[in-house]
C-alpha positions as CSV (number, residue, x, y, z in Angstrom):
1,X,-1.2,24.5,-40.6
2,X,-2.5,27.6,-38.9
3,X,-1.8,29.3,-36.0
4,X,-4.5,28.1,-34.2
5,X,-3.9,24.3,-35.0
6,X,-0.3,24.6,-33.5
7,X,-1.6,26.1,-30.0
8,X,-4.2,23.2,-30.0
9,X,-1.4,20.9,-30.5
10,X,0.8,21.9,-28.1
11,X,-1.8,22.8,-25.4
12,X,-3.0,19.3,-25.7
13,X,0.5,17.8,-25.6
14,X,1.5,19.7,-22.4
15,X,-2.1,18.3,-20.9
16,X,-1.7,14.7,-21.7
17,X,2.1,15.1,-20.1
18,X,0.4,16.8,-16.9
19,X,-2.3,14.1,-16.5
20,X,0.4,11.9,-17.0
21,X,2.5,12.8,-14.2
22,X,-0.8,13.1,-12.2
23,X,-1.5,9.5,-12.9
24,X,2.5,8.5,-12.0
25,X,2.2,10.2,-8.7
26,X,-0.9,8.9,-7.8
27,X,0.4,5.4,-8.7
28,X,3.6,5.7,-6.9
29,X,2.3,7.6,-3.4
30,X,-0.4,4.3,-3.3
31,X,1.8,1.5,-4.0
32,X,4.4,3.2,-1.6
33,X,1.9,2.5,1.3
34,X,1.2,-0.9,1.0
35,X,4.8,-1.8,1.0
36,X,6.3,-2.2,4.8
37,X,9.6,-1.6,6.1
38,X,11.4,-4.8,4.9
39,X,10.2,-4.1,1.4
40,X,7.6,-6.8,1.2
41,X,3.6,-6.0,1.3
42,X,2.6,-5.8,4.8
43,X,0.3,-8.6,4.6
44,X,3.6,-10.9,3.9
45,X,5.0,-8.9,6.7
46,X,2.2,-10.1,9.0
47,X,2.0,-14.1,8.4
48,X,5.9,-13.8,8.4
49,X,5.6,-12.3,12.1
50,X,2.9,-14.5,13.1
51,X,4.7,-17.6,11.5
52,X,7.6,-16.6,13.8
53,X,5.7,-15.9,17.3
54,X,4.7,-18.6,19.5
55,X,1.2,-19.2,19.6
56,X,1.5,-18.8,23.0
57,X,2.4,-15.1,22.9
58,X,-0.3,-14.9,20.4
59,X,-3.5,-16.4,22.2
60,X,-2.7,-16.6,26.1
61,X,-6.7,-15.6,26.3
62,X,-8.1,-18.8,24.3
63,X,-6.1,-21.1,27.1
64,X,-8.1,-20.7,30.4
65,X,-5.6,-21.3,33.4
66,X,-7.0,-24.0,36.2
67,X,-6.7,-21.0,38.5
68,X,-9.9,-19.0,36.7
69,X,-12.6,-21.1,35.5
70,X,-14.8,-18.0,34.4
71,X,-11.8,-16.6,31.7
């Protein structure tokens, strides 16, 4: 092999280990967002919450009082 051959080689290797890392911290800074504080995804955070509040809490505007008709 020539000269030439071995840059191309090695220049190509040290690209595809850049995009590489690229691509591993692109993965890892997305998937780190869709993870909430207890470690689950946040959407299994959010029916776990809503699972554990009272639908009271939840909805006190979807159960009209006697005293206010118009709500």
């Amino acid at each position: 092999m020539n000269t030439n051959a071995i840059v191309l080689i090695i220049v190509t290797a040290i690209a595809a280990l850049v995009l590489v890392g690229m691509l591993v911290g692109v993965v890892f800074k997305t998937r780190s967002r869709k993870r909430g504080a207890a470690g689950g995804s946040i959407s299994e955070e959010i029916e776990a919450a809503a699972r554990e509040t009272p639908r009271a809490v939840i909805t006190p505007h979807q159960h009209p009082s006697p005293d206010h008709p118009n709500e």
